[in-house]
C-alpha positions as CSV (number, residue, x, y, z in Angstrom):
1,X,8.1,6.5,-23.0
2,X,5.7,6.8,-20.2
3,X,6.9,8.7,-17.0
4,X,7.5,5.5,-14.5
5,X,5.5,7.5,-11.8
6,X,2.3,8.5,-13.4
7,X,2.1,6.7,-16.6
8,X,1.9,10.2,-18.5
9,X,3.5,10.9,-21.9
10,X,7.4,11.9,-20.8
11,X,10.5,11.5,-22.1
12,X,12.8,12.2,-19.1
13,X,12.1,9.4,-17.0
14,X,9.6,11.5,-14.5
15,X,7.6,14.0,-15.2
16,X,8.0,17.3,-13.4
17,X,4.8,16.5,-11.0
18,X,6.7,13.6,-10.1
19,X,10.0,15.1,-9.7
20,X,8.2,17.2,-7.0
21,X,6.3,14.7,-5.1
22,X,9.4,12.5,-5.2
23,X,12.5,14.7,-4.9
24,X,11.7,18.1,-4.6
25,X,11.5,19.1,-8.2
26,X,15.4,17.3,-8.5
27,X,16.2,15.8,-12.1
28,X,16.9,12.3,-10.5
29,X,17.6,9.7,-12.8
30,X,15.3,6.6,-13.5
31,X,18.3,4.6,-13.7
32,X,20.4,3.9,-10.2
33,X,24.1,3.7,-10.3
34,X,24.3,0.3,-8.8
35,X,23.3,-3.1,-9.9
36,X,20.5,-5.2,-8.3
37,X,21.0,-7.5,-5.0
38,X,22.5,-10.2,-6.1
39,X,24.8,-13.0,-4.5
40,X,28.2,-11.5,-5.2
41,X,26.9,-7.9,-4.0
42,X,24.3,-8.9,-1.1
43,X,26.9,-8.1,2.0
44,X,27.3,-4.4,0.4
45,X,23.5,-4.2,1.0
46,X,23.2,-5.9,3.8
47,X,25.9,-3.3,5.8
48,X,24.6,-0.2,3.8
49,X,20.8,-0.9,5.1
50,X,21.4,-3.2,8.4
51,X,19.6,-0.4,10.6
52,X,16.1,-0.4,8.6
53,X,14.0,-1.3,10.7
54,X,10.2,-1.8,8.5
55,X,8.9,-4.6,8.8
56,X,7.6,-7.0,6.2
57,X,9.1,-9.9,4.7
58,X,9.6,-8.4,1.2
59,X,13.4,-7.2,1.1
60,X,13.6,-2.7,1.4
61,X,16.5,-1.7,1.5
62,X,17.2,2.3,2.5
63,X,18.3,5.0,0.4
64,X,18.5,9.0,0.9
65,X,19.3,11.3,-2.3
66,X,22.5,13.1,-2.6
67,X,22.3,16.2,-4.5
68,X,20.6,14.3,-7.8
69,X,21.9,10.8,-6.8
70,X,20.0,8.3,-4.9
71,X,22.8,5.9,-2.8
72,X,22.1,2.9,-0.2
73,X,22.5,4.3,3.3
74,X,22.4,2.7,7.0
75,X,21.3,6.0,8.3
76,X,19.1,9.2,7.1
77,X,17.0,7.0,4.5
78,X,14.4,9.3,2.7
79,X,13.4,6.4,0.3
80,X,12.5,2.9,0.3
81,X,13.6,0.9,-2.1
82,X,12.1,-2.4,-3.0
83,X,13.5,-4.8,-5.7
84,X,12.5,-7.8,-7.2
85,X,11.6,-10.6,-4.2
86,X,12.8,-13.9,-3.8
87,X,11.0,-16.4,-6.1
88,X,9.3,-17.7,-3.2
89,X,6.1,-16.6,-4.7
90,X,4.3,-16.4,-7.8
91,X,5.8,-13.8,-10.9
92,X,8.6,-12.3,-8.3
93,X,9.2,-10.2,-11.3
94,X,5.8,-8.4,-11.5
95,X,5.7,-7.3,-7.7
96,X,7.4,-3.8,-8.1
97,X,4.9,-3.2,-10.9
98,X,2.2,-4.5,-9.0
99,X,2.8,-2.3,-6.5
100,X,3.6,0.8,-8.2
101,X,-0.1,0.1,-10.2
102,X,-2.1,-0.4,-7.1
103,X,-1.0,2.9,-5.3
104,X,-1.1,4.6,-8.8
105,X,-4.8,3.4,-8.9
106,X,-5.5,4.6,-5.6
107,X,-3.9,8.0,-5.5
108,X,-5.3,8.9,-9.3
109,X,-8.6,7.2,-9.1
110,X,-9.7,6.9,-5.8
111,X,-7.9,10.5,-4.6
112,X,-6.2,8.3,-2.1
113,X,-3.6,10.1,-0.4
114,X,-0.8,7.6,-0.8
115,X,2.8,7.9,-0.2
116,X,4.8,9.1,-3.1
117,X,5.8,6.3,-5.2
118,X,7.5,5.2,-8.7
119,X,9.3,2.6,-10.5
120,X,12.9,2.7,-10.7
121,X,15.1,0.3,-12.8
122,X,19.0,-0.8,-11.5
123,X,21.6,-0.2,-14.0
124,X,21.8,-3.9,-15.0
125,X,18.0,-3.2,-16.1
126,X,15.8,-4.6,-13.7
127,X,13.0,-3.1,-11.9
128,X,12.1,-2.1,-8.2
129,X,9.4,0.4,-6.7
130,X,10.5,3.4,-4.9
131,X,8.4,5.3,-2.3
132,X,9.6,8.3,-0.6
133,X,9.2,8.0,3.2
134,X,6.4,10.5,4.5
135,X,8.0,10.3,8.6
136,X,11.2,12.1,7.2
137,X,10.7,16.1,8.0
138,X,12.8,18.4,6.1
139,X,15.8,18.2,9.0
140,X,16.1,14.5,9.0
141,X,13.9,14.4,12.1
142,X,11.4,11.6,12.0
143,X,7.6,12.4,12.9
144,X,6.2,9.7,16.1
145,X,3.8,7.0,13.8
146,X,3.0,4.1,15.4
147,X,1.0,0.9,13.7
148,X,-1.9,-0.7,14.9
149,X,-0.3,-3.4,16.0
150,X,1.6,-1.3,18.4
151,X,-1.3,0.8,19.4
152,X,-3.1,-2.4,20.7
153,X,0.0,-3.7,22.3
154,X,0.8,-7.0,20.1
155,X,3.8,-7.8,19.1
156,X,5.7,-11.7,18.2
157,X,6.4,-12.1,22.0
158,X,3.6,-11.8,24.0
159,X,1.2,-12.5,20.5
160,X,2.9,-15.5,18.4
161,X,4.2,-15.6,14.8
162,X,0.9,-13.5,13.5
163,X,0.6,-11.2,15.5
164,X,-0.3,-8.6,12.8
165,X,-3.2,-10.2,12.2
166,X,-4.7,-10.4,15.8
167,X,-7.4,-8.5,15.1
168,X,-10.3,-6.9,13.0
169,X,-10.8,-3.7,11.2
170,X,-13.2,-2.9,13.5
171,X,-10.8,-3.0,16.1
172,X,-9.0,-0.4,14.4
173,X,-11.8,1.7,14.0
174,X,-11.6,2.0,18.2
175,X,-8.4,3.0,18.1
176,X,-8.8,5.3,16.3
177,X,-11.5,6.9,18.2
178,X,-9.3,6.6,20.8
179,X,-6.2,8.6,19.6
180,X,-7.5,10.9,17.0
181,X,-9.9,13.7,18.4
182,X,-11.9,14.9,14.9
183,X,-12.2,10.8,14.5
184,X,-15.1,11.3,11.9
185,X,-13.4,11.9,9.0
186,X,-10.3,10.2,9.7
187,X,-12.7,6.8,9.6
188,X,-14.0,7.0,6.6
189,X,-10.4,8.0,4.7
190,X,-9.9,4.7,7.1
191,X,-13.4,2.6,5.8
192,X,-12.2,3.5,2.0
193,X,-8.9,2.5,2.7
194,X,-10.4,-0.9,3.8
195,X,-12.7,-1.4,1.0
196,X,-10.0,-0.3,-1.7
197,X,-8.1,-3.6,-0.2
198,X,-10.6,-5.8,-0.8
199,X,-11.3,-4.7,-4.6
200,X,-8.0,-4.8,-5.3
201,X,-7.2,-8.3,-3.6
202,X,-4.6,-7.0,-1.1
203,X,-4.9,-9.9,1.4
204,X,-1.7,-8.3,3.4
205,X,-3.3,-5.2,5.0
206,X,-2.7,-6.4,8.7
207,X,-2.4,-4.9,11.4
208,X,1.2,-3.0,10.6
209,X,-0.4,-1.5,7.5
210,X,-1.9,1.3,9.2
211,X,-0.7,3.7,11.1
212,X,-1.1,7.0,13.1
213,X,1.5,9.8,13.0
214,X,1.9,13.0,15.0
215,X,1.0,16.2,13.1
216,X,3.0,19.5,13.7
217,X,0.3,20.8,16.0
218,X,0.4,17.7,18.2
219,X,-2.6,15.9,17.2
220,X,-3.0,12.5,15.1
221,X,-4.0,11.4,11.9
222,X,-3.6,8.4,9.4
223,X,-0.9,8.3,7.6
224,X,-0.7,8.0,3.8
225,X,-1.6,4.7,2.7
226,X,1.6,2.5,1.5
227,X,2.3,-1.2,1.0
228,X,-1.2,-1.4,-1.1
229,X,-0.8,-4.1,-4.0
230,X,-2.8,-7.3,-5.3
231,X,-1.2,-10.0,-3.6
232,X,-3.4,-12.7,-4.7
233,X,-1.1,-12.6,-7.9
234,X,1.8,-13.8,-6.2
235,X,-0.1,-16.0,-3.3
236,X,-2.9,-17.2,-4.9
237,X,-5.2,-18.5,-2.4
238,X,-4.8,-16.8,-0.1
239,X,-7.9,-15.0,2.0
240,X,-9.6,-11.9,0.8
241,X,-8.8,-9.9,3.5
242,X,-6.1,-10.3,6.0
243,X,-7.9,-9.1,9.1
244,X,-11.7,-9.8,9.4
245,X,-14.3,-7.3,9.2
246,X,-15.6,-7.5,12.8
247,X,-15.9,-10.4,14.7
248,X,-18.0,-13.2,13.5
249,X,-18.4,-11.2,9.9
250,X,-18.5,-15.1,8.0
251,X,-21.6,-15.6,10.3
252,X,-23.5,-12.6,8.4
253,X,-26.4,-13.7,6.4
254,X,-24.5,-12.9,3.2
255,X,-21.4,-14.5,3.9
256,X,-23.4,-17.8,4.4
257,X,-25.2,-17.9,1.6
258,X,-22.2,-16.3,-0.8
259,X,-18.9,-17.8,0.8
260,X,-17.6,-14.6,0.8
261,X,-18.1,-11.2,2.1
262,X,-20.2,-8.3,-0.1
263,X,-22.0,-5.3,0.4
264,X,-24.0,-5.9,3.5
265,X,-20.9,-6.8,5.5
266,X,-19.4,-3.4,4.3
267,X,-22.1,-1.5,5.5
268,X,-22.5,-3.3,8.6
269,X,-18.5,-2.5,9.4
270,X,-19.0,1.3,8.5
271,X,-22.0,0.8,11.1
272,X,-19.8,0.0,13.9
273,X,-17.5,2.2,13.1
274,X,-19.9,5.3,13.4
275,X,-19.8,6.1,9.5
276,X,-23.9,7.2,8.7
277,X,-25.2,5.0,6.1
278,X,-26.0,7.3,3.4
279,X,-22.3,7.9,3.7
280,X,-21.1,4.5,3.9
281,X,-23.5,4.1,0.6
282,X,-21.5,7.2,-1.3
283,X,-18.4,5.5,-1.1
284,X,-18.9,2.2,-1.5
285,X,-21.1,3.4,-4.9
286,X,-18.0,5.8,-5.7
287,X,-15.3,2.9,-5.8
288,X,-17.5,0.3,-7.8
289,X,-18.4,3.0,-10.3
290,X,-14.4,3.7,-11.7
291,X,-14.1,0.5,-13.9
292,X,-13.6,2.0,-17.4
293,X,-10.8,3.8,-15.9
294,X,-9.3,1.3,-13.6
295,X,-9.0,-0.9,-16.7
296,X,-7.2,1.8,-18.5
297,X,-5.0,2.5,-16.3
298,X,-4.3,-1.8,-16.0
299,X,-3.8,-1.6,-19.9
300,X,-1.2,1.4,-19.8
301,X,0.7,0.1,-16.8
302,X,4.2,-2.4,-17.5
303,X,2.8,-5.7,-16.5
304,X,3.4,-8.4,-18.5
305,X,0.1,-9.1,-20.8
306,X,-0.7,-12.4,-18.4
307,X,-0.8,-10.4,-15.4
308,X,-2.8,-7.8,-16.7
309,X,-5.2,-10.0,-17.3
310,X,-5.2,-11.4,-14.2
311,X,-5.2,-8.0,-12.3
312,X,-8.4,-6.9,-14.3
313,X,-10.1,-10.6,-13.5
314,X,-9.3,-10.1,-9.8
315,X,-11.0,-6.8,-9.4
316,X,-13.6,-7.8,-11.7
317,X,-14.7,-10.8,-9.5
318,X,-14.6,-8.2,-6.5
319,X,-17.0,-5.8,-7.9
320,X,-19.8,-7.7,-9.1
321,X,-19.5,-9.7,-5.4
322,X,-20.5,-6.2,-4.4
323,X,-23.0,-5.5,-6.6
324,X,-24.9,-8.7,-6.1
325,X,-26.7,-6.8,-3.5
């Protein structure tokens, strides 16, 4: 079998890498000791994890590990744990997967850092995605990270229903010249974070989906990326990216003539968010130049043959729009 964090040859679940990214070199099982939510069980879940607070509209629920056991908790979660959604959208059953792919491809690939993630499957056999929270320190203290939404002072009462996506990524990019001192390297980890989502179809990275945490020496810095996945499998038409570029980027001369944004918008964003061109120019060549491996990586994953195909047609499309130019 493959190891459900990395996709390498293993026969224990996780491979030892993984054990250490994800539990401290533990032997955790791949298997929890509880079934998945379902009707007859969904108060037990509901008081074990009423005090998680992350926001989205995907059901986490919180866990923290217990010598070599991970258990639901309403307090002291070190994991999130997401399982199947409501079949609300398209293929509910492919989103864990979906998930667990996209931050694979980003961490192994792209040398994203990502938070530490892997599939995990519920004792009645079905599947959920497991990240390991990155604002936990070693005592149970919790780092201060704050969103952008937060940083620019929106939120459902003063900013309506979508609030988290009141803005542009531009807008971000001030921020973070605002709170982060060394800002210059910090925007283009920011910039490649962007242009990943766009690839990859993620029309969800609003305004909540980055965030700035406090260091140990007092300063600030992105934090790992998280919630990356396609989402245009499961909401198809929805927009290619949830926040604009900058404002007025379907106005650019290549949106015009396209319907859609492509390289010239990306460079003109990385302009106004102080990245030098020949810079903006590596990256953007860097993360159209991985295909062979992306679509290995797509082949060995555990999607369902119909939504591999559909992954790999997505981030196809995206690539040549960029390399119309």
């Amino acid at each position: 079998m493959s190891c459900l964090g990395c996709y390498k040859e293993n026969t224990e679940g996780y491979c030892l890498n993984c054990r250490k990214k994800l539990f401290d070199g533990k032997r955790v099982s791949h298997m929890l000791p509880f079934k998945a939510p379902q009707n007859e069980n969904l108060q037990e879940y509901q008081e074990q994890t009423k005090r998680l607070s992350i926001s989205g509209v995907q059901l986490k629920y919180s866990l923290r590990l217990e010598d070599k056991l991970l258990t639901l908790t309403a307090k002291g979660g070190q994991y999130i744990l997401k399982p199947i959604p409501p079949s609300v959208i398209a293929y509910p059953d492919q989103a864990p997967e979906n998930e667990h792919l996209t931050m694979q491809i980003a961490g192994q690939i792209f040398k994203m850092d990502t938070a530490a993630n892997a599939l995990i499957n519920f004792e009645d056999g079905q599947p959920a995605y497991l990240t390991r929270r990155f604002d936990v320190k070693a005592d149970g203290s919790k780092y201060l990270q704050e969103d952008f939404a937060q940083l620019s002072g929106k939120q459902k009462k003063t900013h309506g229903e979508n609030y988290k996506y009141d803005g542009t990524y531009e807008d971000i990019g001030i921020l973070i010249k605002k709170y982060v001192a060394a800002y210059l390297p910090v925007m283009e980890v920011f910039f490649r974070n962007v242009f990943f989502n766009y690839l990859f179809s993620n029309g969800d990275a609003h305004l909540k989906n980055f965030s700035l945490i406090q260091t140990d020496s007092g300063d600030y810095k992105l934090t790992p990326t998280y919630d990356l996945m396609s989402t245009i499998l499961h909401t198809p038409g929805e927009t290619d990216t949830a926040l604009d570029l900058f404002e007025g980027d379907t106005n650019t001369g290549y949106y015009q003539t396209y319907g859609h944004h492509g390289y010239p918008d990306f460079m003109e964003l990385a302009r106004r968010i102080s990245i030098i061109e020949v810079r903006a120019k590596r990256i953007i060549s860097e993360m159209t130049s991985q295909s062979d491996r992306v679509i290995n990586m797509i082949n060995n994953s555990l999607l369902s043959d119909e939504i591999k195909s559909k992954y790999l047609h997505c981030y196809q499309d995206k690539v040549s729009r960029i390399k119309v130019a």
